[in-house]
N, C-alpha and C positions, 0 to 999 in steps of 0.2 A: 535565654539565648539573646544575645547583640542584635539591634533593628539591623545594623549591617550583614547580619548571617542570614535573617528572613529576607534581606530583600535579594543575598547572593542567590540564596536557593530558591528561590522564586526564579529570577530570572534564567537560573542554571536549566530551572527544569522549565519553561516556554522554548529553551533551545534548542532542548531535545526534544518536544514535540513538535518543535515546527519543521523537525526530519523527522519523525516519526508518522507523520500524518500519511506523508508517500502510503505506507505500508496498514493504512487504517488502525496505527497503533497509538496509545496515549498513558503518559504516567497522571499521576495523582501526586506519589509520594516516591520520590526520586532516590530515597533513602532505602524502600524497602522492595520495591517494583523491581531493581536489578537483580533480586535477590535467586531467581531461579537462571539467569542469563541470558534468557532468550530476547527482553528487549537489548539490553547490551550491543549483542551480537548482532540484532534488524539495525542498532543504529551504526555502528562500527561499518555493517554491509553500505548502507544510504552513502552518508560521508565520504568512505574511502570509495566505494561507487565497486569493491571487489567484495568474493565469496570468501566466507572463513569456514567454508568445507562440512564436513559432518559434525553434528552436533546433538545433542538430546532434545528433540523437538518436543518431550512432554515430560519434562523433570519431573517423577513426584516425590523422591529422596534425594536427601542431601548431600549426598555422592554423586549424584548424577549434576545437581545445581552448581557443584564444586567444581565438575567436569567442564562444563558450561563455562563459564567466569574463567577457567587456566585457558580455555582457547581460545578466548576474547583477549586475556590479557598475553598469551602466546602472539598473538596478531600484531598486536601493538608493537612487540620488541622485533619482526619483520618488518615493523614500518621506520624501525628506526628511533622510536619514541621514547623515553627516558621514563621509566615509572619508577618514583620513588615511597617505599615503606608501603606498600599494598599490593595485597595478595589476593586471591581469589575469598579464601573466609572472612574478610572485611567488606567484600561484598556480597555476599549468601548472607553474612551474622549483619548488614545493616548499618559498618559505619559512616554515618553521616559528613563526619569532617575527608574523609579518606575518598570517599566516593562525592565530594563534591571539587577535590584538590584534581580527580582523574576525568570530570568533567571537564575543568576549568584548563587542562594537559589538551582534553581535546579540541576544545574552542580554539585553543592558541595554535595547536598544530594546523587543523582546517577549515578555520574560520578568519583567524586573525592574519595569520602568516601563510595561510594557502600552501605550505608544504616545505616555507623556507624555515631559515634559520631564526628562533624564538628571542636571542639576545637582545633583542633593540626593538621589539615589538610595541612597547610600553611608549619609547620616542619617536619611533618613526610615524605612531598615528596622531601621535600630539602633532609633530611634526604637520602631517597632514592637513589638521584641522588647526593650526596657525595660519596654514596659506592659505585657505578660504576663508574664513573670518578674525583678518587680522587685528582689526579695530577691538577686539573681546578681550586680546593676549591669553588666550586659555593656555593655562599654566599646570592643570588637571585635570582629570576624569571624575569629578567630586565637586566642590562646593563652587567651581568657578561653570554650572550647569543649574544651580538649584534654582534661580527666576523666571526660567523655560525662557528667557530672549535667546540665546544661544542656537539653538537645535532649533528656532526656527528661523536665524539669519542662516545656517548651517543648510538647511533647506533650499533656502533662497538663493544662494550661491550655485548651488547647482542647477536651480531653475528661477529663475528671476520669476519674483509676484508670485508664485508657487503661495506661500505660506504666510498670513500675517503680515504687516510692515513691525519687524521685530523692534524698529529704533521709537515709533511712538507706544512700544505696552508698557504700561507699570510695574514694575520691577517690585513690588507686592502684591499682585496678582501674581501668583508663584504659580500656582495650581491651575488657573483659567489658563495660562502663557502654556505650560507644560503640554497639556491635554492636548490645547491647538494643534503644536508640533505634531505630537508624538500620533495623532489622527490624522493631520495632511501626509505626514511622513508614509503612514500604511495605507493611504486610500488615493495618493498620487502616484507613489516611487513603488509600493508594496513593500515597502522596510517592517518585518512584522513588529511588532511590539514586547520587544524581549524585555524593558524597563515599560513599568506604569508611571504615570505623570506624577501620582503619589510617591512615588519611589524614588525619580530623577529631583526632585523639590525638599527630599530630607538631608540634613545636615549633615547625615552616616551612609549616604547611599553609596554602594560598594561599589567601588572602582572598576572591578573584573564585571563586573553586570554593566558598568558603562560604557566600558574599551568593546565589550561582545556587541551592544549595541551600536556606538557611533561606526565600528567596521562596515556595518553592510553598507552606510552614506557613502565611507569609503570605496566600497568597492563597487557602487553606482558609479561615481565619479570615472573609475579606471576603468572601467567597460564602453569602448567606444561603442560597441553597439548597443550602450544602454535602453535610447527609446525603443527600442527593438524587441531587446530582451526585458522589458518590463512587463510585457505582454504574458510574455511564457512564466517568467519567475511570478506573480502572481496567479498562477494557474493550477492545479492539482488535481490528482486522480489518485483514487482509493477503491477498494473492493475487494473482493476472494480472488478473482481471476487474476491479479496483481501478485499474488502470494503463494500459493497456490491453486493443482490441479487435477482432473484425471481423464485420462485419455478416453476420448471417446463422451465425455460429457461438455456442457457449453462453459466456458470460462465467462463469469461477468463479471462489470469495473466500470467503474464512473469519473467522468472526465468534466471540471468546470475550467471555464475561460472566464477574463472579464465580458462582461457583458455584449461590449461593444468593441472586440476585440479586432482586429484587423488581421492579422494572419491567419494562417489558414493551420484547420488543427489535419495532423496527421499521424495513422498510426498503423505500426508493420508490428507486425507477431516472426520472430525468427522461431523453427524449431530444429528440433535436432537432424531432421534429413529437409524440408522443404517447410518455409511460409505457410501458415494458415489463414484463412480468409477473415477477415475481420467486417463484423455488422456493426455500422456506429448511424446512430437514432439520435437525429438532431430535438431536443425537449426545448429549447430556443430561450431566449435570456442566458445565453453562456452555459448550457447544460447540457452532459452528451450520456447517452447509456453505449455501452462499448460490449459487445463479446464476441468472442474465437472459440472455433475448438477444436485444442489439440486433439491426433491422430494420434500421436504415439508417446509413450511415456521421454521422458527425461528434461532436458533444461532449456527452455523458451526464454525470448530476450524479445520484451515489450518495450517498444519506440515512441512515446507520446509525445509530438513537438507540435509548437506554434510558432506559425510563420520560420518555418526550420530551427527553431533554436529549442531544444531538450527541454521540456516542465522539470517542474524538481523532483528527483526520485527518476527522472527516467536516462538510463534504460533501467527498467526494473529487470530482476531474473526471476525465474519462475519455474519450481520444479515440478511436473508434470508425473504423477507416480499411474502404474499398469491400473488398467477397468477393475475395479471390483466386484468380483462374483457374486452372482447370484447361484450357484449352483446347479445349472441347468444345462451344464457341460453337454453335447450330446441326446441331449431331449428334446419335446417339442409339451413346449408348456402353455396353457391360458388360464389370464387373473381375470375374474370377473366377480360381481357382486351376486349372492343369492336373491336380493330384492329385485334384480335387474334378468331373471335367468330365463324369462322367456320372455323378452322385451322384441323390440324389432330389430337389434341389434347381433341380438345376443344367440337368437335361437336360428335366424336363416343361417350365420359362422357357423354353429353346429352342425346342422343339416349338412354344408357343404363338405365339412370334413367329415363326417359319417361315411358321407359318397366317393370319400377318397380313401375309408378304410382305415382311415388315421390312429380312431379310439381303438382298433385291434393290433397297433403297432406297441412291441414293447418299448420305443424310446418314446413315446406317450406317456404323460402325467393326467391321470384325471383331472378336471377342470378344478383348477383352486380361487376357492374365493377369500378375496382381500380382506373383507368384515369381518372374516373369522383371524385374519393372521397378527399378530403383535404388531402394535404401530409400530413399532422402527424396521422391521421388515417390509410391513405395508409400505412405507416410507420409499425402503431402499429401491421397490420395484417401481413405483413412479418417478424418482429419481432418476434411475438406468433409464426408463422410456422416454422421458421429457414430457409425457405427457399424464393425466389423470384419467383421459374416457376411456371407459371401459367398455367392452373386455378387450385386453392388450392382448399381444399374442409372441411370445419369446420363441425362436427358434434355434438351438445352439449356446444359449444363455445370448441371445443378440434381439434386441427387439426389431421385430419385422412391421409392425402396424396395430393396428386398430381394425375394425370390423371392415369397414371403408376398403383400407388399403389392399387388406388381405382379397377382397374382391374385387379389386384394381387388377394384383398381380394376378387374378385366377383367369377375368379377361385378357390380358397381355399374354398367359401364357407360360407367364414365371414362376405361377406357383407350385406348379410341381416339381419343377426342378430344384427352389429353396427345399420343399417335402420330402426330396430324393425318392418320389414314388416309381421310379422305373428301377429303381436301386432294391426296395425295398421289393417290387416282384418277382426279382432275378431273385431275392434270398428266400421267397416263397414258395419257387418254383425249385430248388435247386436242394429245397430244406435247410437253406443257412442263416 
């Protein structure tokens, strides 16, 4: 393979994760990762910032992977996008040159040309970067970059003394010049590093990996609110609670700022009938732990901004699917440990429900213990409760408490009414 096609796929695939990250997703090998469709379809979602609907969230046949791939490339031709000679089976079967040409379709649609028209994309950035450094006369995305002075008078342009004095570096120092850039570039501006310094300095460096790169300089420039919006576009959040969810359990997602970031982070949970409350835990140096939790199943829209202006990837959507059962529909169940069974915990619970007649009720489950149950169930009941101490106490398949709580509500007064013990005398007395 051409050093030009390692350095295109190299850079093809930094592009796509550096939208993939929103969603804690990341490829390796750009070739064969698309191959069941589901990263496709997260990045298609990021980009076009919309849902591409139902889809096989766990392909494990090649009909279903198939299925995948026509509604991602179904998407594209609603967007108006021109896909040529590629089909769904060239990307499940892995071809390399076909799945990097529909890469290279998507950079130009929403990266390069932000949604306009693709014809003059090629001039209008030369264009660009002649107005700012005209003294260079860059004539290409190619060999008129290879001594890194360029990208970092390029730099300097948009922020003066930013980057190097590009006019005294050595112009065979190829490699030190490049590096400079292309690190003040991400740790000034946050321009991520979609070309390596090694890469910008070869003699075959590919064109399309340079045009994807010099754009974002571009589109700092165009953003009057740049200083503004550097803040946020170097900012990210990843997690489960970003992706998805289930109602009634805690959603968590993690949120970094720079360091020394000046705005102010904020973040709204939309759901499907009313906002859910959001906990966010300052971990400080730019670090936040975030969670919510949905009430009720269906589609949540996560708001992460700094200093108002949208991190990238947000608004995320988030589908939120029904509680999973534990099967305890109508019962009244408690998990507790045998080694634990006549702890100070464990035995006054008992006692209390004794005296409430509970154990003679048939929607009573004799007491189960966890140590004996399959870890992935044991699993599932600490899961549902949020918590580990034991003994838990389920009532309805709903957790009610821990040893503690349960004699909370029995002081309050609650707890016979969660037991429906006046309920259950009437059917006593009445023999029903």
């Amino acid at each position: 393979m051409s050093h030009w096609v390692d350095i295109q796929k190299n850079a093809f695939t930094r592009w796509v994760n550096e939208h993939l990250k929103d969603r804690g997703l990341h490829v390796e090998n750009i070739g064969k990762e698309f191959a069941d469709g589901l990263k496709l379809i997260n990045l298609l979602e990021i980009i076009s910032n919309k849902k591409l609907g139902r889809h096989n969230r766990n392909p494990l046949v090649r009909p279903q992977k198939l299925e995948n791939n026509t509604i991602a490339l179904a998407f594209l031709k609603t967007e108006n996008i021109k896909l040529v000679n590629i089909g769904s089976e060239d990307i499940t079967d892995g071809n390399l040159k076909l799945i990097l040409g529909l890469i290279w379709t998507l950079i130009l649609r929403y990266q390069i040309t932000k949604g306009g028209s693709d014809g003059s994309a090629k001039s209008d950035l030369l264009r660009w970067v002649q107005s700012k450094i005209p003294e260079y006369n860059i004539q290409n995305f190619q060999k008129d970059w290879n001594d890194g002075k360029a990208i970092n008078a390029l730099i300097n342009a948009l922020e003066p003394g930013l980057a190097p004095d590009h006019s005294s570096m050595n112009p065979n120092d190829k490699l030190a010049n490049a590096t400079k850039g292309i690190d003040r570039g991400y740790d000034a501006l946050g321009v991520p590093k979609i070309v390596q310094a090694d890469e910008m300095i070869h003699p075959k460096v590919d064109e399309l990996a340079m045009m994807t790169y010099i754009s974002y300089y571009r589109d700092l420039d165009n953003d009057p609110n740049r200083k503004k919006a550097d803040e946020a576009s170097r900012s990210r959040a990843w997690g489960p609670g970003l992706v998805e969810g289930v109602a009634g359990e805690t959603a968590p997602f993690h949120v970094e700022t720079p360091a020394k970031a000046t705005g102010k982070l904020e973040i709204k949970v939309e759901g499907p009938k009313s906002n859910a409350p959001v906990k966010v835990t300052n971990l400080g140096n730019g670090k936040y732990d975030v969670s919510y939790e949905p009430k009720e199943p269906g589609e949540y829209r996560v708001h992460v901004t700094l200093g108002g202006i949208h991190i990238p990837g947000s608004i995320f959507h988030v589908i939120v699917a029904e509680q999973q059962s534990l099967g305890g529909e109508g019962k009244i169940r408690i998990f507790y440990s045998t080694t634990s069974a006549k702890d100070e915990k464990t035995r006054p619970l008992q006692e209390l429900l004794e005296r409430k007649k509970v154990h003679e009720r048939p929607d009573f489950e004799p007491w189960i213990p966890v140590d004996l149950m399959e870890k992935e169930e044991r699993e599932a009941v600490f899961k549902r409760a949020g918590v580990r101490e034991l003994p838990i106490v389920f009532i309805d398949d709903v957790y009610t408490g821990n040893a503690a709580k349960v004699f909370e509500l029995e002081k309050s007064g609650q707890l016979d009414k969660i037991l429906k013990v006046n309920e259950q005398k009437y059917k006593s007395m009445f023999g029903k």
